[in-house]
Rosetta silent file (secondary structure, phi, psi, omega in degrees, C-alpha in Angstrom):
SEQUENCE: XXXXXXXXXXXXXXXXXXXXXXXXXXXXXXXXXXXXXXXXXXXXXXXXXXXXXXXXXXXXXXXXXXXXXXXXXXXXXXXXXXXXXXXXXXXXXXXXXXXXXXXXXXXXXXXXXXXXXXXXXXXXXXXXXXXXXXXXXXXXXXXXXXXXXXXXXXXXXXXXXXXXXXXXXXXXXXXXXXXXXXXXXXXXXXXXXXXXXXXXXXXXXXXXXXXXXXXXXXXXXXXXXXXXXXXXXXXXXXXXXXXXXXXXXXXXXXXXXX
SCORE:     score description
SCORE:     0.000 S_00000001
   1 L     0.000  136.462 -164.885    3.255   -9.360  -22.743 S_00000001
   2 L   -92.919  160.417 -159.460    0.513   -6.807  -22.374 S_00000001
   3 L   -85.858  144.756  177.608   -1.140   -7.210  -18.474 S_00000001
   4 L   -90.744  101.433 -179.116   -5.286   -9.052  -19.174 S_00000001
   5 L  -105.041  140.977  175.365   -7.426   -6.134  -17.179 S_00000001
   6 L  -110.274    0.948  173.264  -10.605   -6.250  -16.371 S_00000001
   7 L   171.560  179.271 -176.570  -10.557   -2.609  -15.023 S_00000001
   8 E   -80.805  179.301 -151.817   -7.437   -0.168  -14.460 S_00000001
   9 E  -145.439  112.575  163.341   -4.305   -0.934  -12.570 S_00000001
  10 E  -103.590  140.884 -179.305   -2.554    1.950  -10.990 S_00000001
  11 E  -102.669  115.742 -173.443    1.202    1.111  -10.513 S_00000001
  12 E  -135.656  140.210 -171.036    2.791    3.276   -7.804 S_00000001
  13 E  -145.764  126.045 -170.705    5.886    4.226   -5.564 S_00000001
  14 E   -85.151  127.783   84.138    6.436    6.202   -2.744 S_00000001
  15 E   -19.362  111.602 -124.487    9.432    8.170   -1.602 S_00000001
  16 E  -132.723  154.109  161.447    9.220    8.826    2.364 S_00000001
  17 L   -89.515   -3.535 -177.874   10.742   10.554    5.063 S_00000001
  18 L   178.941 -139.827 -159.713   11.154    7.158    6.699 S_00000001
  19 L  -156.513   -1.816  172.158    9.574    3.715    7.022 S_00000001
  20 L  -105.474  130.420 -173.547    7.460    3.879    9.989 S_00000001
  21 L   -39.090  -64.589 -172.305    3.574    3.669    8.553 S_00000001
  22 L   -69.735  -21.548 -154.119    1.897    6.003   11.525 S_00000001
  23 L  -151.849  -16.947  167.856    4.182    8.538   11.544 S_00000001
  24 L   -76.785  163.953  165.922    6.433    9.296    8.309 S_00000001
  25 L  -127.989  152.431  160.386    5.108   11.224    5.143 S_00000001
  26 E   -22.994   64.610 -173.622    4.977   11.555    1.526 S_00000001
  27 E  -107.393   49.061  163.661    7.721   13.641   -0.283 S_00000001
  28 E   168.298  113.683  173.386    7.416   12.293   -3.821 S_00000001
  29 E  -127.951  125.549 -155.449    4.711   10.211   -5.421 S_00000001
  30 E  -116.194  162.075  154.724    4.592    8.864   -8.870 S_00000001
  31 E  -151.395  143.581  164.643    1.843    6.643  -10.712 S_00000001
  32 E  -126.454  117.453  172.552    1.439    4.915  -13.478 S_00000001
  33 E   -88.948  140.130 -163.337   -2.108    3.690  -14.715 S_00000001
  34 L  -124.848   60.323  177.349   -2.271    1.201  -17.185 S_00000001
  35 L   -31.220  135.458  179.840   -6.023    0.875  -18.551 S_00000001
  36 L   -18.137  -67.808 -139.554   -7.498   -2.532  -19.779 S_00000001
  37 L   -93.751   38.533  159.426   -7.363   -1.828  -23.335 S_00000001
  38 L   109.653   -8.113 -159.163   -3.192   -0.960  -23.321 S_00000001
  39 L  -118.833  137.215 -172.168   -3.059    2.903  -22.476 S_00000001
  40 L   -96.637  165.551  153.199   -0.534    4.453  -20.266 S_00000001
  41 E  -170.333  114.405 -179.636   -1.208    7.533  -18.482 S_00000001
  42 E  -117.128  152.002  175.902    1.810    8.639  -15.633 S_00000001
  43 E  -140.092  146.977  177.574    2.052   11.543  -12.962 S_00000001
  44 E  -144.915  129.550  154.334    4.667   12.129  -10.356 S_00000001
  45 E  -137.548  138.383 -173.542    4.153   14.667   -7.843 S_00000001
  46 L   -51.839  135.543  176.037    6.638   16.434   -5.332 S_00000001
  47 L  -129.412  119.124  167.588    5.079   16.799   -1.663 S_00000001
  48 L   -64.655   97.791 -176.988    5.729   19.062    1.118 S_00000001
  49 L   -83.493   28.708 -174.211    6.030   16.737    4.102 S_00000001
  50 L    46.837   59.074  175.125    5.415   19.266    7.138 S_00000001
  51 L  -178.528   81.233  152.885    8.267   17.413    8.462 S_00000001
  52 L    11.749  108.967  176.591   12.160   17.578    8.696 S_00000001
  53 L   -95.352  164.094 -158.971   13.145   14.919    6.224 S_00000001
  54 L  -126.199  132.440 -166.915   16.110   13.684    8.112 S_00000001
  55 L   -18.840  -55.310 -179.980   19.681   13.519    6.419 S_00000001
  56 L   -74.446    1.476  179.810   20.411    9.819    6.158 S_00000001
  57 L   -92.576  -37.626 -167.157   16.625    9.605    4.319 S_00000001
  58 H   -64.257  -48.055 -170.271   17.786   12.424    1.829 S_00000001
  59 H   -20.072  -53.845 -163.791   20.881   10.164    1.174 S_00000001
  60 H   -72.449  -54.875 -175.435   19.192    7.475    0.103 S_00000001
  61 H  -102.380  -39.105  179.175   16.353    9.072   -2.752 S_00000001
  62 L   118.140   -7.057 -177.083   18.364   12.574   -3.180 S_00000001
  63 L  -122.903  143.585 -150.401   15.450   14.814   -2.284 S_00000001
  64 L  -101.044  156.279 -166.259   16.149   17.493    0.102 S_00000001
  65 H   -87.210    3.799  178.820   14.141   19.425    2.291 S_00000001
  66 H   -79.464  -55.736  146.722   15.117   22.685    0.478 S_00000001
  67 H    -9.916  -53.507  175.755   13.431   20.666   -2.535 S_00000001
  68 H  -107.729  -16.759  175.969   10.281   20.282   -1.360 S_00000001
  69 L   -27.879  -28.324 -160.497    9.877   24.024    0.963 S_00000001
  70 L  -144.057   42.670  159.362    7.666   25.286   -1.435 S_00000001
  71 L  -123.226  142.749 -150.566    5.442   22.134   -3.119 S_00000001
  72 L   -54.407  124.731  140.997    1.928   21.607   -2.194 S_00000001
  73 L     5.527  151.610 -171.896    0.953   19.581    0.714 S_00000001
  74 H   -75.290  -57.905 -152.062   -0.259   15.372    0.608 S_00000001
  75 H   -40.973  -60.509 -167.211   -3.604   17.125    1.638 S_00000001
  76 H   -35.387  -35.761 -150.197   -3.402   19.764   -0.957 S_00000001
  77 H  -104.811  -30.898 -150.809   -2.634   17.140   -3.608 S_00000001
  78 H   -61.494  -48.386 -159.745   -4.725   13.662   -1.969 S_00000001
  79 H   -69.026  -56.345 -167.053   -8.382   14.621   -4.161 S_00000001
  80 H   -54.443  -76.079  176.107   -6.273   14.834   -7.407 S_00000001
  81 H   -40.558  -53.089 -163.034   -4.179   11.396   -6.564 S_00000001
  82 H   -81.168    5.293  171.836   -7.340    9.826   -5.176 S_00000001
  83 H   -93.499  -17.320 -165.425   -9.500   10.520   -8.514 S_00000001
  84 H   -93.514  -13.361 -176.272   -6.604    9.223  -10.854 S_00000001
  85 L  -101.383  -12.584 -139.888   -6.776    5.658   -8.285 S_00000001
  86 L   -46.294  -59.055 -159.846  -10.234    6.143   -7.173 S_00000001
  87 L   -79.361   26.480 -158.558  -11.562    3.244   -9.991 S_00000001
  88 E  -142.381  135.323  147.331   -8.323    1.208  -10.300 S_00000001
  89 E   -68.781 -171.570 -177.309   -6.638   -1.729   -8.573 S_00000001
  90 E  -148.215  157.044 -163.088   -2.995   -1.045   -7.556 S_00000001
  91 E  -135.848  162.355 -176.831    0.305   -2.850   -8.074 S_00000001
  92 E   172.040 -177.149 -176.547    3.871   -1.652   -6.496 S_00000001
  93 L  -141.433  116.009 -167.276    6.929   -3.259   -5.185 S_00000001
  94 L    59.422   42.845 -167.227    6.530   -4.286   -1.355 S_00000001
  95 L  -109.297   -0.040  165.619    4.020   -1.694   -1.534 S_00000001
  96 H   -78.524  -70.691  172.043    1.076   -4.387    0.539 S_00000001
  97 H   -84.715   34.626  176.853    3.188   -3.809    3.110 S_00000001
  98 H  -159.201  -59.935 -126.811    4.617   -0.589    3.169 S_00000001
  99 H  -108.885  -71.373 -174.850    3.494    1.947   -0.078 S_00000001
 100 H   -49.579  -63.857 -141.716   -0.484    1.029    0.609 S_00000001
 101 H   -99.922   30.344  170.346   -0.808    1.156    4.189 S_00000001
 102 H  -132.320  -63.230  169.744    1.552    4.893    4.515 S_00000001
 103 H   -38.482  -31.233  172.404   -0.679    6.111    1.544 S_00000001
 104 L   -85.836   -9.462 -167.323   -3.805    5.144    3.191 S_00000001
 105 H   -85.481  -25.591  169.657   -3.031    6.880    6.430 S_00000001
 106 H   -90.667   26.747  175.869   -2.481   10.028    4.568 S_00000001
 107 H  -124.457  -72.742  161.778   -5.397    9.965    2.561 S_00000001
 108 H     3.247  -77.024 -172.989   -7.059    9.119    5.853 S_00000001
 109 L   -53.513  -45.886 -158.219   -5.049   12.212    7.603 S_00000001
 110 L  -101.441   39.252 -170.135   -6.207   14.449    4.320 S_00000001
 111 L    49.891   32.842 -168.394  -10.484   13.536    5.157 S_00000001
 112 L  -119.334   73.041 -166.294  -10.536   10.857    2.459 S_00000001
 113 L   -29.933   77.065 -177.028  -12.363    7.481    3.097 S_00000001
 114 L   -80.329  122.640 -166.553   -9.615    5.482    1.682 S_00000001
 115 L  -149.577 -159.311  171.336  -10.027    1.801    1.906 S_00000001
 116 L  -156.047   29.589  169.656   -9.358   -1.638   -0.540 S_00000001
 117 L   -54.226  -61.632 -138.205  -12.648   -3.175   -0.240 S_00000001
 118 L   -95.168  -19.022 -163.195  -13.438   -2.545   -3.965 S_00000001
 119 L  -140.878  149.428 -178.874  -10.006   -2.963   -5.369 S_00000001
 120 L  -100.336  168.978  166.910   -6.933   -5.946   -5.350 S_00000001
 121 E  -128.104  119.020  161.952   -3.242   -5.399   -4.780 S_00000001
 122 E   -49.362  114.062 -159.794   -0.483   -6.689   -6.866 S_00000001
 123 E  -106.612  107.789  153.071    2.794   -7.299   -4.632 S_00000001
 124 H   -77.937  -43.515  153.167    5.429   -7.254   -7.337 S_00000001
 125 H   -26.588  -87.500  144.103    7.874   -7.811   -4.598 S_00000001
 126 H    19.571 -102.267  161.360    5.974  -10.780   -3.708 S_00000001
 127 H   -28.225  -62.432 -152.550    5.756  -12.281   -6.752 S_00000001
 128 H   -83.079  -62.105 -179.433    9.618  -11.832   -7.376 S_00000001
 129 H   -57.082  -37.161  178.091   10.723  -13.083   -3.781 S_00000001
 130 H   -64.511  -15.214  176.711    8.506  -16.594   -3.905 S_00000001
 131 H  -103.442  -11.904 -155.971   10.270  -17.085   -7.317 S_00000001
 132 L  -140.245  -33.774 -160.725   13.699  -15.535   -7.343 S_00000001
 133 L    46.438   72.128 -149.702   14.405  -13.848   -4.233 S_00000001
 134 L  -145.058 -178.726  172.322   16.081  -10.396   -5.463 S_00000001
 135 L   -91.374  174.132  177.605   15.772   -6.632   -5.068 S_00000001
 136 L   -67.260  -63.963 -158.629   14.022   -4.248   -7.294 S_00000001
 137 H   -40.746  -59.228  165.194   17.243   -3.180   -9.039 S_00000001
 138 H   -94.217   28.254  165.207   17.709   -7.279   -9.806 S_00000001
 139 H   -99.761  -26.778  170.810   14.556   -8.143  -10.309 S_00000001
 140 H   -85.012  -22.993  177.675   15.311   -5.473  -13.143 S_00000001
 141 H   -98.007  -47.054 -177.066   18.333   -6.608  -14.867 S_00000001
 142 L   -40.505  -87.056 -161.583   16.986  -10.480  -14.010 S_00000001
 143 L   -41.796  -73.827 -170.356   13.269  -10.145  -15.612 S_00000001
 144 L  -132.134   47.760  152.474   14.797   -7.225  -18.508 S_00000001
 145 L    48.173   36.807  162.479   18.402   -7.301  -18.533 S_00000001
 146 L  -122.640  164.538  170.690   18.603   -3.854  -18.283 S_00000001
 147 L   -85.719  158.939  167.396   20.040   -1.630  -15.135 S_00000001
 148 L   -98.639   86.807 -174.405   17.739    0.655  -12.909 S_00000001
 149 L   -86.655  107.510 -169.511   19.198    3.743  -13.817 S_00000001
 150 L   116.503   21.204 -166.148   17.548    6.198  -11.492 S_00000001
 151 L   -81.995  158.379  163.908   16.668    3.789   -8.429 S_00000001
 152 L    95.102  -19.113  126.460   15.552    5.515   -5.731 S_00000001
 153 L   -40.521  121.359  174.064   13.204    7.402   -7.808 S_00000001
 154 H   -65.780  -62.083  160.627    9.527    7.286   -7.724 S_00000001
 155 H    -8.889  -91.105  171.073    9.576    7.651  -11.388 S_00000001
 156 H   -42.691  -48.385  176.800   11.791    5.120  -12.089 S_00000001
 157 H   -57.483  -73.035 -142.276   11.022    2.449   -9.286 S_00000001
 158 H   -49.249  -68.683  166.253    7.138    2.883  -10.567 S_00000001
 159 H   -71.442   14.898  168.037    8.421    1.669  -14.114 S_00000001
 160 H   -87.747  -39.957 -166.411   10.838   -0.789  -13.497 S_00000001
 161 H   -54.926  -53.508  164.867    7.834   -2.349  -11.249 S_00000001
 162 H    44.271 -132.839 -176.704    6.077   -2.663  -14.309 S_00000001
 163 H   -87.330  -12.855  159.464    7.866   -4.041  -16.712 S_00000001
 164 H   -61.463  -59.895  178.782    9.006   -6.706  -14.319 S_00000001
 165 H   -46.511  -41.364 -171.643    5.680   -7.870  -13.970 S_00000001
 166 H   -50.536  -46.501 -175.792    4.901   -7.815  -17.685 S_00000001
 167 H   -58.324  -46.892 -179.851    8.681  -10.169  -17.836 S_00000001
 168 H   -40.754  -45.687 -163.785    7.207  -12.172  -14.799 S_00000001
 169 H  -103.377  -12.975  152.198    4.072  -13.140  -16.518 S_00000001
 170 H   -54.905  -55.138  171.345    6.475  -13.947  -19.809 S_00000001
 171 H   -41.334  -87.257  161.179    8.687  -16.116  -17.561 S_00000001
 172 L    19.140  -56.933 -132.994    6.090  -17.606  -15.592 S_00000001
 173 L    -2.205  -44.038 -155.072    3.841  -20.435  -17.279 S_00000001
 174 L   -87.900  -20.656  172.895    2.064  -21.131  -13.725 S_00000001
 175 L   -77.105  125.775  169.518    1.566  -17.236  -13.421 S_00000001
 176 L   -62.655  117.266  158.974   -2.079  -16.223  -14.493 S_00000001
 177 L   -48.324   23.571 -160.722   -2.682  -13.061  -17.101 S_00000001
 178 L  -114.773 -169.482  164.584   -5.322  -12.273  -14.377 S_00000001
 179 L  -106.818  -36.435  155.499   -5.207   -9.398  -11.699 S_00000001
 180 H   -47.527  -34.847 -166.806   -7.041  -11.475   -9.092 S_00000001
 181 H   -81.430  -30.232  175.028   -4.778  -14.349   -9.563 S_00000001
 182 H   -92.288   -7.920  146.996   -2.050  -12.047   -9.051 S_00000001
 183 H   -62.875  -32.311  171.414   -3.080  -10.335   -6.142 S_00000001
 184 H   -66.369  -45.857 -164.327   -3.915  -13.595   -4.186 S_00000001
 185 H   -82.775  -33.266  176.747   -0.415  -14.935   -5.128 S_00000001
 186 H   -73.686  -12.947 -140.072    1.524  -11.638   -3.985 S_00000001
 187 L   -99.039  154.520  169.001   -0.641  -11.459   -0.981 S_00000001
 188 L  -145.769 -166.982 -164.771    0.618  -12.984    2.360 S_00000001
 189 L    14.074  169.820  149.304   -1.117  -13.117    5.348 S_00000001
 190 L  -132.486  134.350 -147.250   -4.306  -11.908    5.374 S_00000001
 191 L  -129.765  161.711  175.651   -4.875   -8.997    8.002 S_00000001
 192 L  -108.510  -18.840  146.650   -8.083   -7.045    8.138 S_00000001
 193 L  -127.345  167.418 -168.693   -5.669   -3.852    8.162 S_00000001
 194 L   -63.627  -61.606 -178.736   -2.354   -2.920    6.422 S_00000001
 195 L   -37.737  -46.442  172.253   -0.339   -2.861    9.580 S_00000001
 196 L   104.233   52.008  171.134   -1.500   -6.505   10.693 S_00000001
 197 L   -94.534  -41.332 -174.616   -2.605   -5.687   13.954 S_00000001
 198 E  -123.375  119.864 -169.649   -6.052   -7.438   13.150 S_00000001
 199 E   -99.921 -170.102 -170.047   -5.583  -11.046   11.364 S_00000001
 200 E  -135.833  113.716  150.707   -8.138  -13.339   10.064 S_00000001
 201 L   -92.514 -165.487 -168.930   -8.770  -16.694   11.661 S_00000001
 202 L   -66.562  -15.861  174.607   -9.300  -19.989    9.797 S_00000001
 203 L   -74.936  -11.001 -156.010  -13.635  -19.003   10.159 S_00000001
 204 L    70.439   29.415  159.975  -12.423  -15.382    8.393 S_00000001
 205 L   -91.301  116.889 -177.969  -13.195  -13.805   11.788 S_00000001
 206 E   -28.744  142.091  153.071  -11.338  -10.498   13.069 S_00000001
 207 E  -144.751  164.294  153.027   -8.766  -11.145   15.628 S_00000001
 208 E   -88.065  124.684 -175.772   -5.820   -9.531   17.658 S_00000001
 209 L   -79.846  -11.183 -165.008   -2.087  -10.389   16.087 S_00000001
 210 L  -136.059  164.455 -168.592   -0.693   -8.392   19.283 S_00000001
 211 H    26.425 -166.956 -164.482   -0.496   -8.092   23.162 S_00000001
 212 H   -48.745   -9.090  140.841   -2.005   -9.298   25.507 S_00000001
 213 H  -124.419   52.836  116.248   -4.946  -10.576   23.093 S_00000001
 214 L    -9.449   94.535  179.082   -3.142  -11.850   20.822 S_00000001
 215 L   105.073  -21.643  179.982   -5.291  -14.228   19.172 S_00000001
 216 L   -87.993  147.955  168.892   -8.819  -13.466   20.745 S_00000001
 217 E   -74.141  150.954 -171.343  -11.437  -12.313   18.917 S_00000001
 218 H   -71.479  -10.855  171.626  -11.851   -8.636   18.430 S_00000001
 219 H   -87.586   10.798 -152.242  -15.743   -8.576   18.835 S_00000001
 220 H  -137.659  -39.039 -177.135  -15.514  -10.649   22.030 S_00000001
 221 H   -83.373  -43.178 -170.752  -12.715   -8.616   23.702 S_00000001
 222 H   -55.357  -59.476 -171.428  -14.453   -4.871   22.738 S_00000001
 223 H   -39.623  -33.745 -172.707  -17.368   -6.597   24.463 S_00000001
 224 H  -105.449  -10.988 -157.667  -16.012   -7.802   27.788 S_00000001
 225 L  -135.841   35.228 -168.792  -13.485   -5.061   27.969 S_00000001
 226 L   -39.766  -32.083 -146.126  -14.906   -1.665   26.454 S_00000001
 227 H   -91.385    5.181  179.934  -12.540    0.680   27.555 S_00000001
 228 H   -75.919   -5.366 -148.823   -9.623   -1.334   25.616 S_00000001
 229 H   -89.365  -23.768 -138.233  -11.406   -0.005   22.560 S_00000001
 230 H   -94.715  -23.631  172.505  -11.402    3.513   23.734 S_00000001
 231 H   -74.835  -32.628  168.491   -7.455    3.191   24.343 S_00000001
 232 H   -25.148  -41.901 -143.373   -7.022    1.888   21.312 S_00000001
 233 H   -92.190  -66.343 -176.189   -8.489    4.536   19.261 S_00000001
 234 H   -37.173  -10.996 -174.738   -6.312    6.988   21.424 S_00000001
 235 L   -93.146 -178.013  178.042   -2.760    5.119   20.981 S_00000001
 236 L  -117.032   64.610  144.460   -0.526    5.579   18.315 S_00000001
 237 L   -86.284  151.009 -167.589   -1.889    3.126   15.841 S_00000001
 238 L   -87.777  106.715  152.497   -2.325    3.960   12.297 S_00000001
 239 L    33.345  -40.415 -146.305   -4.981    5.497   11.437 S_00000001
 240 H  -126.644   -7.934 -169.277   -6.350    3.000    8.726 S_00000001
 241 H  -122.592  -12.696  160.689   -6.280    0.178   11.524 S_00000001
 242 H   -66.599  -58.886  178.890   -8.438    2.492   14.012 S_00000001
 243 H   -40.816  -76.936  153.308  -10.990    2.556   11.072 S_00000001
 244 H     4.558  -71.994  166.477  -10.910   -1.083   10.868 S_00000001
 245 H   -48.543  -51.122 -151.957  -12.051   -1.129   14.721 S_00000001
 246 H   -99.648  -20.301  150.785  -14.375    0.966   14.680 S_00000001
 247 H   -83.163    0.266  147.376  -16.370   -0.527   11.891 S_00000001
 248 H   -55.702  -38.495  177.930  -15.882   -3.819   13.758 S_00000001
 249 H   -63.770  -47.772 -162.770  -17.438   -2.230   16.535 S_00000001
 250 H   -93.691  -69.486 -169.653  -20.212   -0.868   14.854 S_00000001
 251 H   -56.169  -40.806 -175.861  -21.350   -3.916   12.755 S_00000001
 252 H   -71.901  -14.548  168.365  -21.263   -6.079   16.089 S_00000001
 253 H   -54.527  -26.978 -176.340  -23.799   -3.431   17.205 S_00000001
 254 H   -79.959  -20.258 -162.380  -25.755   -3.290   14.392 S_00000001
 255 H  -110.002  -10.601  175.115  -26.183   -7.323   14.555 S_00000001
 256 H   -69.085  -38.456  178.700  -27.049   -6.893   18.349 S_00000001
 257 H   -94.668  -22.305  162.378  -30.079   -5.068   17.418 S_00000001
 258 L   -48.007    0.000    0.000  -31.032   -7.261   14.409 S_00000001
């Protein structure tokens, strides 16, 4: 089943020096965009992550820091990756929480307003745990019998992610041919940044998911409390959830002088 687009889809998967969002990097990124009317077009590129990829990381995807010594930089690379996404939603597997939010802080890091205002995200992960509860690799032989030869691979992950969705929306009946419907249904929480440090309450109003305001609103605490704002920006939160503030900040100002 071919995916029903209303604009492009890029499908994408990151290879990491590690899993924490603020502070790991990029060493391999592949995509594949899938235009409304059926046309593929994929790129994978190798990244120098300034950074000691650390043994038990190589283990796991195979690429070594000898590997990457002499391939261009996220920065070097982020305008070329962010023109092939700029105009596309994006799909991945667990990539709402993990692949999106480590991609925006380095497009962030590399001067590049990066955001998801304009564009949904497709959770294939998502999708696959509320129905089946499996891994990529058996979410690949489940959905299309076949093995994931190559896991562990940007390459590879990016097209198994796919074509499980294409089987998914075969499978399915209650799953929608739409890209909206399937971003809302992969979606879980809904945070006003990737990390989830700032939640939504039932009005759709900003709040804090953490410490000691936990729960408060976030225009009501910068207000009574300024200087939490200014530690804030100064702590080692990521990057993409600092933005977040600081256009919170700025809009209640803006409605102070309207």
């Amino acid at each position: 089943m071919d995916l029903n687009l209303t604009k492009p889809i890029c499908f994408f998967d990151l290879e990491t020096t590690g899993i924490n969002i603020t502070n790991d990097r990029i060493v391999e990124i592949s995509i594949l965009k899938v235009y409304p009317n059926g046309t593929e077009e994929s790129k994978t590129w190798l990244v120098n992550p300034e950074m000691t990829i650390p043994k038990e990381v190589v283990a796991i995807h195979g690429i070594t820091n000898e590997k990457v010594a002499n391939e261009p930089t996220f920065k070097a690379l982020a305008k070329e990756i962010f023109n092939m996404i700029k105009d596309s939603d994006l799909g991945g597997f667990n990539s709402n929480r993990f692949d999106i939010p480590l991609l925006a802080e380095e497009m962030l890091r590399a001067d590049i307003d990066f955001d998801m205002k304009n564009r949904l995200a497709v959770d294939v992960q998502t999708i696959f745990h509320k129905m089946e509860q499996r891994t990529l690799s058996a979410a690949y032989k489940f959905y299309c019998d076949k093995n994931l030869d190559g896991a562990h691979s940007a390459e590879a992950d990016t097209n198994a992610t796919y074509q499980v969705l294409k089987a998914q929306l075969e499978k399915y009946d209650e799953l929608e041919n739409d890209t909206k419907f399937l971003a809302e249904f992969s979606s879980r929480r809904k945070f006003a940044d990737f990390a989830g440090f700032i939640s939504y309450n039932k009005n759709g109003e900003e709040c804090f998911s953490f410490g000691k305001h936990k729960g408060k609103l976030v225009t009501d605490v910068l207000e009574k409390e300024p200087g939490y704002f200014g530690w804030l920006l100064n702590a080692d939160f990521p990057l993409y959830t600092k933005k977040v503030l600081t256009a919170i900040k700025l809009r209640s100002f803006n409605n102070k002088l309207g």
